[in-house]
N, CA, C, O and CB atoms as a CASP TS submission, in Angstrom:
PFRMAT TS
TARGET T0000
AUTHOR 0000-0000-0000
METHOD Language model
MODEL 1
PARENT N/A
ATOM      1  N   UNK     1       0.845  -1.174   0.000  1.00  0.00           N
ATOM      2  CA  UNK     1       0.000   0.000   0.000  1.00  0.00           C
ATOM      3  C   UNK     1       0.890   1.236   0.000  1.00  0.00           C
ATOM      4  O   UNK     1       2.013   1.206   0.503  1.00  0.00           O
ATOM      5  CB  UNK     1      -0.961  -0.002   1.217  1.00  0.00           C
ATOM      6  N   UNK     2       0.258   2.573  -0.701  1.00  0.00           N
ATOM      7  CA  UNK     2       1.450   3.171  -0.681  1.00  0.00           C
ATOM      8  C   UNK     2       0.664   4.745  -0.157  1.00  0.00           C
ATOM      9  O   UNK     2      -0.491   5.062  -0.439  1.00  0.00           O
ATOM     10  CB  UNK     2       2.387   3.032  -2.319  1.00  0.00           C
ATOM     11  N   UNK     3       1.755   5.671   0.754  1.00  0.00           N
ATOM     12  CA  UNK     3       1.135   6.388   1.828  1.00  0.00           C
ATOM     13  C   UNK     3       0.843   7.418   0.557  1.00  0.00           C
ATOM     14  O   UNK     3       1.569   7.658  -0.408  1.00  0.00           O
ATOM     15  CB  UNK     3       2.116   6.881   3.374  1.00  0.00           C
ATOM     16  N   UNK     4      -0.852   8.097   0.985  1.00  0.00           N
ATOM     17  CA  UNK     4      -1.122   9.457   0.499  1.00  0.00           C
ATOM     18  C   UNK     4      -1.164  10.076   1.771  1.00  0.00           C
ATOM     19  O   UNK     4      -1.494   9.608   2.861  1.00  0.00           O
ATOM     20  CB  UNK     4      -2.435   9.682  -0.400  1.00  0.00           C
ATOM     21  N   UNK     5      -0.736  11.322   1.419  1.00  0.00           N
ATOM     22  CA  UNK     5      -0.286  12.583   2.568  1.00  0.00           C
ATOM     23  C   UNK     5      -1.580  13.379   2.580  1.00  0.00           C
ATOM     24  O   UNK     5      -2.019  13.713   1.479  1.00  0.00           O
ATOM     25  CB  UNK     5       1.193  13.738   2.055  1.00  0.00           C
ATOM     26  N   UNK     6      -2.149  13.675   3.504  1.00  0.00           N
ATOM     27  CA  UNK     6      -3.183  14.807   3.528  1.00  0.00           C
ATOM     28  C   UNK     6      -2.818  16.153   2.355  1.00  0.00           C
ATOM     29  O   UNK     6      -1.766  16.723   2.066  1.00  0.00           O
ATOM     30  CB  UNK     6      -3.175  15.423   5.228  1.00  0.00           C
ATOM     31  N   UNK     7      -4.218  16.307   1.886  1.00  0.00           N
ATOM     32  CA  UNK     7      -3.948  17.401   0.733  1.00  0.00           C
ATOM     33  C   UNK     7      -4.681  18.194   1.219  1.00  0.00           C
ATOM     34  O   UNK     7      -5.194  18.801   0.279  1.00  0.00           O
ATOM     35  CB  UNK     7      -4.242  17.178  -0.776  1.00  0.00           C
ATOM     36  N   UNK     8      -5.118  18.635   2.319  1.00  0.00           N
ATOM     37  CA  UNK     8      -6.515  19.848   3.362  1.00  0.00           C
ATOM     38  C   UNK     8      -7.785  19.889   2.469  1.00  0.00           C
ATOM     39  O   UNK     8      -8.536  20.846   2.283  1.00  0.00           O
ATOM     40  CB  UNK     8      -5.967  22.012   3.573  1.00  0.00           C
ATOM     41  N   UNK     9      -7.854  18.596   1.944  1.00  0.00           N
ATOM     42  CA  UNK     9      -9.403  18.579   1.238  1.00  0.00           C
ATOM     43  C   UNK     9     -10.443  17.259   2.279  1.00  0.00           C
ATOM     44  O   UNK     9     -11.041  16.316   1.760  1.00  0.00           O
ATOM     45  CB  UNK     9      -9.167  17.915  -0.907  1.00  0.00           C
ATOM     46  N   UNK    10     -10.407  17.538   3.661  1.00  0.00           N
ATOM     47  CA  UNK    10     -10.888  16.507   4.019  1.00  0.00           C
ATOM     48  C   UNK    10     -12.405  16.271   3.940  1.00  0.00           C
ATOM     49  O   UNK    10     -13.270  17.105   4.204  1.00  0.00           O
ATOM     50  CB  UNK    10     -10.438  16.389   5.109  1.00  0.00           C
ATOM     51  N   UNK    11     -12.638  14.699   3.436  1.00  0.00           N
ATOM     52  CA  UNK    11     -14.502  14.653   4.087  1.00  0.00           C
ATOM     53  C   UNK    11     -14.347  13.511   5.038  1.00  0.00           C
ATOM     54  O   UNK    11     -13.387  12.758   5.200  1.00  0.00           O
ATOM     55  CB  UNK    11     -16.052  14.151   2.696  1.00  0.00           C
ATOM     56  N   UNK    12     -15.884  13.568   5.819  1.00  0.00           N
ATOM     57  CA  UNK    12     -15.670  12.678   6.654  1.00  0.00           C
ATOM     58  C   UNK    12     -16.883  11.403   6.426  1.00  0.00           C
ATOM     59  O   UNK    12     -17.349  10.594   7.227  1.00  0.00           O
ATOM     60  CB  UNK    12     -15.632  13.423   8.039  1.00  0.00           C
ATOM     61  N   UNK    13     -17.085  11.584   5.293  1.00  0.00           N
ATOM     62  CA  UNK    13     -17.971  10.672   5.175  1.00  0.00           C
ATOM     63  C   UNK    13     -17.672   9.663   4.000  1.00  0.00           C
ATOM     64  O   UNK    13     -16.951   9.771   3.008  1.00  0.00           O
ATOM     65  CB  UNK    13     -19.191  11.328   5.063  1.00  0.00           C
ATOM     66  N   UNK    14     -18.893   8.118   4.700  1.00  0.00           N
ATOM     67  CA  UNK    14     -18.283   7.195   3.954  1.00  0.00           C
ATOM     68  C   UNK    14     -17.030   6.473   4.749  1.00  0.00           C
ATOM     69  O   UNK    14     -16.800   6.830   5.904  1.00  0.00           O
ATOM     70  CB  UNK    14     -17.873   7.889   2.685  1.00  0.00           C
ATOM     71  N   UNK    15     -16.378   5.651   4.244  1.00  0.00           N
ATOM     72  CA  UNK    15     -14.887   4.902   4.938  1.00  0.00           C
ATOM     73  C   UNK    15     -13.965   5.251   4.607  1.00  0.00           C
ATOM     74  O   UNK    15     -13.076   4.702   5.258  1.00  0.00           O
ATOM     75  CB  UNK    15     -14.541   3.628   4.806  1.00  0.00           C
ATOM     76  N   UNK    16     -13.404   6.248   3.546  1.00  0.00           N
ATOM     77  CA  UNK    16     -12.622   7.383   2.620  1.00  0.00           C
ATOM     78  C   UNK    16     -12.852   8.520   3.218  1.00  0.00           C
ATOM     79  O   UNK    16     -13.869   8.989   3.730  1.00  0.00           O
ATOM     80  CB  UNK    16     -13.063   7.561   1.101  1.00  0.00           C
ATOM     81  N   UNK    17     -11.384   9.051   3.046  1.00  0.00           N
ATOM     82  CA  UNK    17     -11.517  10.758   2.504  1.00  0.00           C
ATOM     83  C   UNK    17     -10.985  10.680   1.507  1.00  0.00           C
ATOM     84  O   UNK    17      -9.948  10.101   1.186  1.00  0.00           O
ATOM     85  CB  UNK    17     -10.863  12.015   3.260  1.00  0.00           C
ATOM     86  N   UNK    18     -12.001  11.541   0.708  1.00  0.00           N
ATOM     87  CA  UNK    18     -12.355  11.896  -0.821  1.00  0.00           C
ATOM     88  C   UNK    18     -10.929  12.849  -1.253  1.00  0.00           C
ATOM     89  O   UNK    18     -10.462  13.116  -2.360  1.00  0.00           O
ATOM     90  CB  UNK    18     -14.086  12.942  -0.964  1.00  0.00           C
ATOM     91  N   UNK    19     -10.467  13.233   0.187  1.00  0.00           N
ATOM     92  CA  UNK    19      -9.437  13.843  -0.440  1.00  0.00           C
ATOM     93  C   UNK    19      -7.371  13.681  -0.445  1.00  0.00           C
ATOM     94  O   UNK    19      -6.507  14.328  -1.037  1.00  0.00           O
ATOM     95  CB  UNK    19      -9.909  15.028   0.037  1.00  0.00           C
ATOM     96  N   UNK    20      -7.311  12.605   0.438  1.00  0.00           N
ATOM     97  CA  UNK    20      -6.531  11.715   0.185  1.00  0.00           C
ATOM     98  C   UNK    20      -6.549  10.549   0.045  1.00  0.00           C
ATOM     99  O   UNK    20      -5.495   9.937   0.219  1.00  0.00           O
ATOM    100  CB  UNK    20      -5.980  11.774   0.655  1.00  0.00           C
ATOM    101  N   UNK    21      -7.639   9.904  -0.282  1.00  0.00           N
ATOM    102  CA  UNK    21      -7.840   8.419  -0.112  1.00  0.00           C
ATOM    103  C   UNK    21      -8.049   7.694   0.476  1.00  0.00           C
ATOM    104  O   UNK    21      -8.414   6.607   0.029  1.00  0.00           O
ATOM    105  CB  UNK    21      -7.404   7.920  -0.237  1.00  0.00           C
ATOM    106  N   UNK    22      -7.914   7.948   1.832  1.00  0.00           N
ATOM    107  CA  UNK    22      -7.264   7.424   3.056  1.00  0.00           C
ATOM    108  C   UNK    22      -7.957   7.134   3.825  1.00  0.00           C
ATOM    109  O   UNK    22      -8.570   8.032   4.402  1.00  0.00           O
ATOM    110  CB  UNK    22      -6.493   8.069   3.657  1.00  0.00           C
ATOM    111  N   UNK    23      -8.202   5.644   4.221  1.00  0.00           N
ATOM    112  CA  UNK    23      -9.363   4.976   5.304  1.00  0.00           C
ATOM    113  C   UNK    23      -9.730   6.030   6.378  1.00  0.00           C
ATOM    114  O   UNK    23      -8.701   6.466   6.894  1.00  0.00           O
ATOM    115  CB  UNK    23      -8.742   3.532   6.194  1.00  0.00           C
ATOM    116  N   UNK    24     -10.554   6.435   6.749  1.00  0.00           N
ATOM    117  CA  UNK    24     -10.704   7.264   7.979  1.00  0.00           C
ATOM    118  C   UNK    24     -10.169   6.448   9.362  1.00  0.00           C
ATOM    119  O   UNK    24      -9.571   7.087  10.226  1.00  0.00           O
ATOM    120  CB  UNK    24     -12.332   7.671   8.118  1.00  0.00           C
ATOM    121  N   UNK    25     -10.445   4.834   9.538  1.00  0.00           N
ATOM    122  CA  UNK    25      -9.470   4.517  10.698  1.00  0.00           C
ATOM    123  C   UNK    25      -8.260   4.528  10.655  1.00  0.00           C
ATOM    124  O   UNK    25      -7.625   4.341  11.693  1.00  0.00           O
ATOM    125  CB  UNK    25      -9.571   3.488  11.149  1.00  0.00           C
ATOM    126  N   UNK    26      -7.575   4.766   9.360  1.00  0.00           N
ATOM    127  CA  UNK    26      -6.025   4.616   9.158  1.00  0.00           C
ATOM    128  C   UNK    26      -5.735   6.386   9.934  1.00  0.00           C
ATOM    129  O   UNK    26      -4.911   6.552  10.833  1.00  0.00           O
ATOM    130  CB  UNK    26      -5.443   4.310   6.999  1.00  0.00           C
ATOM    131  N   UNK    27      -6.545   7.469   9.386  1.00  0.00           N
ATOM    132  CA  UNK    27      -6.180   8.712   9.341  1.00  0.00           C
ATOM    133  C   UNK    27      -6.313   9.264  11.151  1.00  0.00           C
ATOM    134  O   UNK    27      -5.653  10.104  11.762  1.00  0.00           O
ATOM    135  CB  UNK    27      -7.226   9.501   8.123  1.00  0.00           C
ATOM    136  N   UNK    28      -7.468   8.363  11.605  1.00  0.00           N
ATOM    137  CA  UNK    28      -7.365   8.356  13.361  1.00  0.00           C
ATOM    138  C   UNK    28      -6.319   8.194  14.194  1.00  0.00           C
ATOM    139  O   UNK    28      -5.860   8.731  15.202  1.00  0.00           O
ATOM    140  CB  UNK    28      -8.035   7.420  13.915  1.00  0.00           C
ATOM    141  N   UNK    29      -5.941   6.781  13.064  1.00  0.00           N
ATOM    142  CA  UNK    29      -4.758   5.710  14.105  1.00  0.00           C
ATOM    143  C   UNK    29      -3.411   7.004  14.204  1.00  0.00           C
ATOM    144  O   UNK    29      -2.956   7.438  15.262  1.00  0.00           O
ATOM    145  CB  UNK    29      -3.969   3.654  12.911  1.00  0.00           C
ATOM    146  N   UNK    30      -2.911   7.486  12.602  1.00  0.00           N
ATOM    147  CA  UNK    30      -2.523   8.446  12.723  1.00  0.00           C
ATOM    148  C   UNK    30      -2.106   9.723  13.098  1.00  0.00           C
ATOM    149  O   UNK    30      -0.981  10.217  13.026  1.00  0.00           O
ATOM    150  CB  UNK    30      -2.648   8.356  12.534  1.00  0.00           C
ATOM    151  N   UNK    31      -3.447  10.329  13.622  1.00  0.00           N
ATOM    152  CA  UNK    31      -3.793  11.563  14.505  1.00  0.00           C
ATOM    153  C   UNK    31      -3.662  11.112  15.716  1.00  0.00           C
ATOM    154  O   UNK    31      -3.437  12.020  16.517  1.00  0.00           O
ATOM    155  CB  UNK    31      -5.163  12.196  14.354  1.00  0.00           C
ATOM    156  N   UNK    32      -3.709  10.172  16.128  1.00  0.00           N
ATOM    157  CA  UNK    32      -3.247   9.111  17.578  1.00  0.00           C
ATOM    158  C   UNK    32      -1.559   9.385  18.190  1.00  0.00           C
ATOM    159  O   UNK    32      -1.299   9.888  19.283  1.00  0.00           O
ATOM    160  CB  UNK    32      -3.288   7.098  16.952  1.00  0.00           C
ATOM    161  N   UNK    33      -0.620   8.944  17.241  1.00  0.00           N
ATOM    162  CA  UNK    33       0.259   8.486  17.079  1.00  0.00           C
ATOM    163  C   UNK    33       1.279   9.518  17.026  1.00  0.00           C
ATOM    164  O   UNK    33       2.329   9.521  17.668  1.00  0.00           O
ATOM    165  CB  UNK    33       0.095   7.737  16.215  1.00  0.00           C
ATOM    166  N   UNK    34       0.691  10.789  15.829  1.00  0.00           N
ATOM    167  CA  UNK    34       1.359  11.771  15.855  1.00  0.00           C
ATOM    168  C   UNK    34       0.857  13.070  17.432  1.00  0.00           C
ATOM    169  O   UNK    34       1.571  13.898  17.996  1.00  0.00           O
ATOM    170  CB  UNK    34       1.128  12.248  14.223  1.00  0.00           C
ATOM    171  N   UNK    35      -0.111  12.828  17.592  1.00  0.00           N
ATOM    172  CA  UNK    35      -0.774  13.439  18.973  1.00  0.00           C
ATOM    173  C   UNK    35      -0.013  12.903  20.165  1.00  0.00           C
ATOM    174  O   UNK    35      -0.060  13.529  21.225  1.00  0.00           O
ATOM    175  CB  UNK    35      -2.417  13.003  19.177  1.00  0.00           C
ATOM    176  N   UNK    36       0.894  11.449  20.030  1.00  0.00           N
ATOM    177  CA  UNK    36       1.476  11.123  20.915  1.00  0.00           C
ATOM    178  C   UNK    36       3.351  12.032  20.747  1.00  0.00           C
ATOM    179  O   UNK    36       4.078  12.614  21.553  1.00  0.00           O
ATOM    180  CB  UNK    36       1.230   9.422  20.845  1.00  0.00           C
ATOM    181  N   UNK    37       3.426  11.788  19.669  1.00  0.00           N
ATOM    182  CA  UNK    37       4.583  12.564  19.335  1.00  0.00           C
ATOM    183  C   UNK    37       4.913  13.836  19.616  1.00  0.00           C
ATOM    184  O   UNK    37       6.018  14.196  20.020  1.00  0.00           O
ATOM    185  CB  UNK    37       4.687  12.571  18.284  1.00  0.00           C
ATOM    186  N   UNK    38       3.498  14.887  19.307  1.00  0.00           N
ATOM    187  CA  UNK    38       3.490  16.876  19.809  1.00  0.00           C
ATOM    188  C   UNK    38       3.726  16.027  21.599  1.00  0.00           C
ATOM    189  O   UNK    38       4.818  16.085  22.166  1.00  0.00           O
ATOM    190  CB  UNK    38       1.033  18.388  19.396  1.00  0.00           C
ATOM    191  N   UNK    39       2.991  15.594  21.979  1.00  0.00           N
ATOM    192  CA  UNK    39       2.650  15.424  23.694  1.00  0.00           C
ATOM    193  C   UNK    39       4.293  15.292  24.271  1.00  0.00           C
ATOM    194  O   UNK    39       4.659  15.871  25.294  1.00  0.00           O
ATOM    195  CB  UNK    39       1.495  13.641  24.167  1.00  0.00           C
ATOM    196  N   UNK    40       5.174  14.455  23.455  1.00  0.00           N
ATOM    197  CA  UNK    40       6.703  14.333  23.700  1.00  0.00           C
ATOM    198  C   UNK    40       7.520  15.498  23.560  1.00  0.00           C
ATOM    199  O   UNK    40       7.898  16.244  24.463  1.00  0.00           O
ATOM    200  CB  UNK    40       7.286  13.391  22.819  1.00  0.00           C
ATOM    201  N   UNK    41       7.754  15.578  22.329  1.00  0.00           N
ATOM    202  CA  UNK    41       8.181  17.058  22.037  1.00  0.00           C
ATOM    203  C   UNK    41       7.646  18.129  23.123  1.00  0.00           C
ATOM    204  O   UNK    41       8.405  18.427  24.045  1.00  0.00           O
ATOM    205  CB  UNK    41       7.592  17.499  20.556  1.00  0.00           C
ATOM    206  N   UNK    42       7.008  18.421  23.084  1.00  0.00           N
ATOM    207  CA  UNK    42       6.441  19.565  24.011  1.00  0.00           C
ATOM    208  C   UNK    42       6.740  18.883  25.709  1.00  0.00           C
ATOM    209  O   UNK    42       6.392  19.559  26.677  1.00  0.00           O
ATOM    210  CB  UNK    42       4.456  19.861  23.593  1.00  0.00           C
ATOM    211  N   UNK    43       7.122  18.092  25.822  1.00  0.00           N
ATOM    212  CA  UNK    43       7.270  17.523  27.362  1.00  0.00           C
ATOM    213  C   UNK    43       8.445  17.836  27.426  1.00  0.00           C
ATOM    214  O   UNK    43       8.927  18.672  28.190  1.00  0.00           O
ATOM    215  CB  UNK    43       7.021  15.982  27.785  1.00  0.00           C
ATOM    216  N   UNK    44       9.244  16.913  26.287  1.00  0.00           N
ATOM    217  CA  UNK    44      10.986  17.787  26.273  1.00  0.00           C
ATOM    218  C   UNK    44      11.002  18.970  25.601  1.00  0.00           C
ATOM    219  O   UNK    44      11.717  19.136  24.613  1.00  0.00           O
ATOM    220  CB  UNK    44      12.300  16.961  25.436  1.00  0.00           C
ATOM    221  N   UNK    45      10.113  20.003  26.147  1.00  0.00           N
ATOM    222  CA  UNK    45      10.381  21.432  25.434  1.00  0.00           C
ATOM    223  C   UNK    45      11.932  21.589  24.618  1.00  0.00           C
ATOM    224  O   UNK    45      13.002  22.098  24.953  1.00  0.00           O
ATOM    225  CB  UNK    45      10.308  22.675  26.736  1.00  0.00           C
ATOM    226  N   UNK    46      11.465  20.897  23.420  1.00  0.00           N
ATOM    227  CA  UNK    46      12.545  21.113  22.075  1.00  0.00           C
ATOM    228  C   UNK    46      12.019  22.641  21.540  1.00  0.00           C
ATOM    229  O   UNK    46      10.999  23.303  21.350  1.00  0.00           O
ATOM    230  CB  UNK    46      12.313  19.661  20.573  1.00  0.00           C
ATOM    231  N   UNK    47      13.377  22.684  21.452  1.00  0.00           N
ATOM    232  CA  UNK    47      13.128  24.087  20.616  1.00  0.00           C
ATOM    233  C   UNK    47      13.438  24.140  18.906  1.00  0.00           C
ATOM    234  O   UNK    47      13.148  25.064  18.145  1.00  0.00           O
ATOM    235  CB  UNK    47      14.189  25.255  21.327  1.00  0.00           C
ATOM    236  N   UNK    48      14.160  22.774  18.552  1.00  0.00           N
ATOM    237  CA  UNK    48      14.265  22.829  17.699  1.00  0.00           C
ATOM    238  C   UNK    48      12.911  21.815  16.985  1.00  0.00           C
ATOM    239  O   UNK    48      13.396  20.683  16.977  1.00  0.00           O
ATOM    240  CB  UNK    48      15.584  22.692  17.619  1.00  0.00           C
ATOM    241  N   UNK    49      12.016  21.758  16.621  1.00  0.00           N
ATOM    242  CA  UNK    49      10.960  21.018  16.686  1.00  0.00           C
ATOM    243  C   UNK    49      11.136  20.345  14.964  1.00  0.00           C
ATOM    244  O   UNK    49      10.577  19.263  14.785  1.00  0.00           O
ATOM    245  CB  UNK    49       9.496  22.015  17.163  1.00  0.00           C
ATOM    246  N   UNK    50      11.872  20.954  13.778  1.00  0.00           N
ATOM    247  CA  UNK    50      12.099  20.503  12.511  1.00  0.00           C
ATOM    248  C   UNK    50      13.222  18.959  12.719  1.00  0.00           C
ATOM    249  O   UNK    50      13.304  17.833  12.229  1.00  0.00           O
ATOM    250  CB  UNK    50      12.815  21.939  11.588  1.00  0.00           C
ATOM    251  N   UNK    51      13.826  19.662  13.593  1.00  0.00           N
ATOM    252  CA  UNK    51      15.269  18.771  13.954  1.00  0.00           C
ATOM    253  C   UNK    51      14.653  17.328  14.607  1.00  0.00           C
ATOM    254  O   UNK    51      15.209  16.238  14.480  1.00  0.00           O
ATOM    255  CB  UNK    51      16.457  19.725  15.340  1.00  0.00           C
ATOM    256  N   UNK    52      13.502  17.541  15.266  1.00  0.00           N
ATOM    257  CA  UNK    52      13.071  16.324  16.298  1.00  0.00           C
ATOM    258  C   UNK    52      11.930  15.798  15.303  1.00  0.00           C
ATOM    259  O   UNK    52      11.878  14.569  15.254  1.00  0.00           O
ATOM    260  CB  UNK    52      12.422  16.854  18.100  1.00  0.00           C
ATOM    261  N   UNK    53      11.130  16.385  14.609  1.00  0.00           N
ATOM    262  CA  UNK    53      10.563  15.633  13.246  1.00  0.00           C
ATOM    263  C   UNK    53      11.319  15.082  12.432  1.00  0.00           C
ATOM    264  O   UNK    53      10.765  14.224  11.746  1.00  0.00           O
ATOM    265  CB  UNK    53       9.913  16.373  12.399  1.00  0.00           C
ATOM    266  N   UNK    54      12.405  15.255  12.243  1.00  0.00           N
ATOM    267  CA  UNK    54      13.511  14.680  11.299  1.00  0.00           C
ATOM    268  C   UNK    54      13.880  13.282  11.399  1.00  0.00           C
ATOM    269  O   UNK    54      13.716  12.318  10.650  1.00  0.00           O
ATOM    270  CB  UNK    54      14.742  15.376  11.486  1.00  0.00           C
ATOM    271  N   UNK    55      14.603  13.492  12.902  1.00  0.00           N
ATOM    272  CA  UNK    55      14.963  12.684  13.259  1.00  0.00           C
ATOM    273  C   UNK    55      14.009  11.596  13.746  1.00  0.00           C
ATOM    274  O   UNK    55      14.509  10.480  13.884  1.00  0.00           O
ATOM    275  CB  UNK    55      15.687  13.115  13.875  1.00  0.00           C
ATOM    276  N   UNK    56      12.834  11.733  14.003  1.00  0.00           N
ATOM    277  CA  UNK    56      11.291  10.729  14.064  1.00  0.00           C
ATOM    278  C   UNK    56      11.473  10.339  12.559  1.00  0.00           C
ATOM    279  O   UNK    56      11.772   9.158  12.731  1.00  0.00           O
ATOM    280  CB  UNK    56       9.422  11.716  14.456  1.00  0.00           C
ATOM    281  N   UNK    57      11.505  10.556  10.881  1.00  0.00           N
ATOM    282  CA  UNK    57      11.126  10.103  10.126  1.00  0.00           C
ATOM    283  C   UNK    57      12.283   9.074   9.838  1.00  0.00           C
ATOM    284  O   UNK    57      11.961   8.145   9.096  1.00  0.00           O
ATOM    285  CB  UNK    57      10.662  10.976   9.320  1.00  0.00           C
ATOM    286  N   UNK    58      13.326   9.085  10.212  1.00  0.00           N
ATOM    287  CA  UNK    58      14.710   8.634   9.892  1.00  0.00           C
ATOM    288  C   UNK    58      14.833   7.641  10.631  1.00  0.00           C
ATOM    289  O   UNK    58      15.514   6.730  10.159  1.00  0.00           O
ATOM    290  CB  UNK    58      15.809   9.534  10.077  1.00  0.00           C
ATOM    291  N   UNK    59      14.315   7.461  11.859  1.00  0.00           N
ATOM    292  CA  UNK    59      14.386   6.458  12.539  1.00  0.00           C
ATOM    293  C   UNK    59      13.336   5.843  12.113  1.00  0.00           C
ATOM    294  O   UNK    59      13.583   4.690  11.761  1.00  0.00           O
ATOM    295  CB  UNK    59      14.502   6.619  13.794  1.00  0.00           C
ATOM    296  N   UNK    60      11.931   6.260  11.976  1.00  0.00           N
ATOM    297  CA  UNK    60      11.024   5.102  10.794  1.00  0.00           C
ATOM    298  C   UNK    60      11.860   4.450   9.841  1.00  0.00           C
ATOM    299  O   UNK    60      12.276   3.292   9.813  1.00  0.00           O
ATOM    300  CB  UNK    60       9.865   5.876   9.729  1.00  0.00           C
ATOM    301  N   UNK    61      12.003   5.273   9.179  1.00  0.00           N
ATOM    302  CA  UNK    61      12.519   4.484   7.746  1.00  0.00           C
ATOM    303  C   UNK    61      14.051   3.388   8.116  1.00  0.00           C
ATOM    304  O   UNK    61      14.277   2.275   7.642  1.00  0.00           O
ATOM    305  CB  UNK    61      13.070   6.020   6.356  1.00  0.00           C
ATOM    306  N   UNK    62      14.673   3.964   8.834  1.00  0.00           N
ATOM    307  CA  UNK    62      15.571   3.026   9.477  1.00  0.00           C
ATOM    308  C   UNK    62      15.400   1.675   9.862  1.00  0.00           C
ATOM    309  O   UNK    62      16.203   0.764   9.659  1.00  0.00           O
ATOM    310  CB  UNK    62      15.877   3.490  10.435  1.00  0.00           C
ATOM    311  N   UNK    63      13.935   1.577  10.622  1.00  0.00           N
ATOM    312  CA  UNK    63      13.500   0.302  11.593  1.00  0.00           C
ATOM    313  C   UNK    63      13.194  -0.561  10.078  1.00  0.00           C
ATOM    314  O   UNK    63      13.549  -1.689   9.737  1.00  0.00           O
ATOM    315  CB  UNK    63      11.804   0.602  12.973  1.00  0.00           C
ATOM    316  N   UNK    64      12.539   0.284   9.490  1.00  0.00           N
ATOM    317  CA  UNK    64      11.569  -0.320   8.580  1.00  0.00           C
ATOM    318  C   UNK    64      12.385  -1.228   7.338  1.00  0.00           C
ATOM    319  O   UNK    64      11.954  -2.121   6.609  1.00  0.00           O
ATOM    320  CB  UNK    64      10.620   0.962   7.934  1.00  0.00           C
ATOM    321  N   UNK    65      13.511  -0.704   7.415  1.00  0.00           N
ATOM    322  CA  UNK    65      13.961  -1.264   6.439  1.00  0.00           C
ATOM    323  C   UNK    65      15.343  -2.121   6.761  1.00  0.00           C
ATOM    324  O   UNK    65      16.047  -2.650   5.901  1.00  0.00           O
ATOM    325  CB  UNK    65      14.062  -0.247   5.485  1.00  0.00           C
ATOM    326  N   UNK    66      15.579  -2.142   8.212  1.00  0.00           N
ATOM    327  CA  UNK    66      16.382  -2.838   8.735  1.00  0.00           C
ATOM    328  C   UNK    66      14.808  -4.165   9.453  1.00  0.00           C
ATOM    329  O   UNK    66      15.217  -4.492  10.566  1.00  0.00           O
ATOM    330  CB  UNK    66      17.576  -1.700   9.903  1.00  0.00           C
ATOM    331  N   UNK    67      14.445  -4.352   9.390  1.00  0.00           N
ATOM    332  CA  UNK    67      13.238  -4.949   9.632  1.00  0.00           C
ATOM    333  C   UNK    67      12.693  -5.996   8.208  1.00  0.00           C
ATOM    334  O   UNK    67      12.062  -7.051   8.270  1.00  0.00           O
ATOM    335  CB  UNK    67      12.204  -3.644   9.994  1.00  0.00           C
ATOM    336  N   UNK    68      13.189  -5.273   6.991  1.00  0.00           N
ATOM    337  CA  UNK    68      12.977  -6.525   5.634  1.00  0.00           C
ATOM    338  C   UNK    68      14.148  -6.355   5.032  1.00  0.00           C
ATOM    339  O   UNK    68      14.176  -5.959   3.867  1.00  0.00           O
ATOM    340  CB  UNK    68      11.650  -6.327   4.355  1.00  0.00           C
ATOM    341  N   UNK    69      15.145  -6.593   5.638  1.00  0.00           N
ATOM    342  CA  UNK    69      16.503  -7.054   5.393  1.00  0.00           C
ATOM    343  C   UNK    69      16.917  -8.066   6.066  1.00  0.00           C
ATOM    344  O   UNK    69      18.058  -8.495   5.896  1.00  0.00           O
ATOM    345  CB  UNK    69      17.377  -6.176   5.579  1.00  0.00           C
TER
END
């Protein structure tokens, strides 16, 4: 499956949004996950907040692909 990114065209109806594609429980689990992430950041008042998103996507892609190797 391959990720669509929010495009700010959301609907909420139906099991889709019409405007990325994207299961509405996938887009929850999401808003979950990243809601857990601001809650961190902001606990370790980072000031650099680009630098600590960065380094969150890098370590995804890291696990992920040391994981099907």
């Amino acid at each position: 499956m391959k990720f669509s990114p929010c495009i700010g065209k959301c609907t909420h109806e139906g099991t889709h949004c019409e405007g990325c594609g994207r299961r509405h429980e996938e887009i929850a689990e999401m808003n979950l996950l990243v809601g857990g992430l601001v809650e961190f950041a902001s606990k370790m008042k980072y000031e650099n907040i680009g630098d600590f998103a960065n380094g969150v996507s890098h370590a995804i892609k890291y696990k992920i692909e040391a994981d099907h190797h």
